[in-house]
N, C-alpha and C positions, 0 to 999 in steps of 0.2 A: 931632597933627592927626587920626591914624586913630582916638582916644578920643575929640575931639569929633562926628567923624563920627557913630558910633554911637550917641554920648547925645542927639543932635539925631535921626536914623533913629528910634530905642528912643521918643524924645518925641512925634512926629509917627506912632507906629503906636500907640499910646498914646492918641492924640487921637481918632484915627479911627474906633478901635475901639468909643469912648466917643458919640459921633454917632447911632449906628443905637437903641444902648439910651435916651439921653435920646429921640428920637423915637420910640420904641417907648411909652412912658410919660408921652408928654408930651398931655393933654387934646384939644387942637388940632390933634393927627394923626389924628386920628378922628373928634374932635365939633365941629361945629358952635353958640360961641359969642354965635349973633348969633339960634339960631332953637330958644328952649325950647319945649317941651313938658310936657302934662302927658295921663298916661294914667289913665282910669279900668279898672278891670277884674279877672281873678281869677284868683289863683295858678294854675299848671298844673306848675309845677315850682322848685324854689332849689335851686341850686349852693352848696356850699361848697368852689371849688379855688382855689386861691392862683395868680395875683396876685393876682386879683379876681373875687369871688363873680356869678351871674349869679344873676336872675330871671326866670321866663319866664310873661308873661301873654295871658289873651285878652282884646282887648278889641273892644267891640261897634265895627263899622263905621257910617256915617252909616245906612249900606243895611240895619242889623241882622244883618250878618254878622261872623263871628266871627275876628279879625284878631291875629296870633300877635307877640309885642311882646318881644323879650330885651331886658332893662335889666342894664347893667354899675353893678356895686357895688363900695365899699370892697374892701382886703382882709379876708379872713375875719378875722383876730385883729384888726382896727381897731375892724368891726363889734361883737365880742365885747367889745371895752372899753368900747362904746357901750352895754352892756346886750343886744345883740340874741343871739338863741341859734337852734339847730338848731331849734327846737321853735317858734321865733316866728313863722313866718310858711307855716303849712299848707298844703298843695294845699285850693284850694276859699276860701279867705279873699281879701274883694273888699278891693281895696285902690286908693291914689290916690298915682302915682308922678307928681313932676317932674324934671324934667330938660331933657336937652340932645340935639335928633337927631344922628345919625348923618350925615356928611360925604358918603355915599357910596348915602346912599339907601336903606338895608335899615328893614326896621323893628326899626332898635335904638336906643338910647339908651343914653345916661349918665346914670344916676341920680342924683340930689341930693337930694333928702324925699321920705320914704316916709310916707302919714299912713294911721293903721291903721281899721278902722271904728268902734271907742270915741274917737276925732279923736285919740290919740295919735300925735305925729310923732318920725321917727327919721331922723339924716342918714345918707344911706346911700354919699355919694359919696367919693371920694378926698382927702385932704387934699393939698393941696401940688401938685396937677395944673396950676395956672395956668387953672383955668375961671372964669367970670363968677363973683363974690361966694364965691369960695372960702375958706373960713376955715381959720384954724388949726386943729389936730388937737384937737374939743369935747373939755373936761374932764369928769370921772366926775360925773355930777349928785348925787353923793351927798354 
């Protein structure tokens, strides 16, 4: 009886534990499904730290003011199988991110296509997140 005690105890701390990290990671604790976005605007910085890479842009306000915009990416090595590299995306390169607002009202986003200014596009979002039209982890185009 005191051994089933314990495997039921050890099973249900087990669970629990597992809760905070699926929410931690899960799209819809953060982003807003129901209200995309698309930003235009110009590198000011990229992140490459693990879990997931950031971008940070300016983009012009209605008013022509200049509006600071973090966009959450893949993680770094996902990116990197995608083709993309430290050297892809410069301070100073205008670029045209879609995605997904922020739940909470900052100006950030989840990122989903990054289209570059020669129109090459790159997905830059998470696979597996459970977002609108999430695909599986793209294949090497080569």
């Amino acid at each position: 009886m005191k051994a089933k005690l314990l495997v039921v105890a050890g099973t249900l701390s087990l669970v629990s534990a597992t809760v905070p990290l699926l929410a931690h990671h899960s799209f819809n604790a953060e982003y807003d499904g129901t209200r995309p976005v698309t930003l235009k605007g110009t590198v000011t910085k990229m992140e490459w730290i693990n879990p997931h890479a950031w971008i940070t842009l300016d983009v012009k306000s209605p008013d022509g003011k200049d509006v600071t915009w973090r966009v959450e990416a893949g993680a770094p090595n996902a990116m990197f199988r995608r083709g993309f590299r430290r050297d892809s995306l410069p301070v100073g390169t205008e670029i045209v991110v879609e995605g997904f607002l922020a739940k909470n009202g900052s100006m950030s986003a989840n990122g989903r296509d990054l289209t570059f200014p020669d129109g090459k596009k790159l997905f830059v979002g998470s696979s597996g997140t459970g977002a609108p039209g999430d695909p599986k982890e793209p294949k090497d185009p080569k």
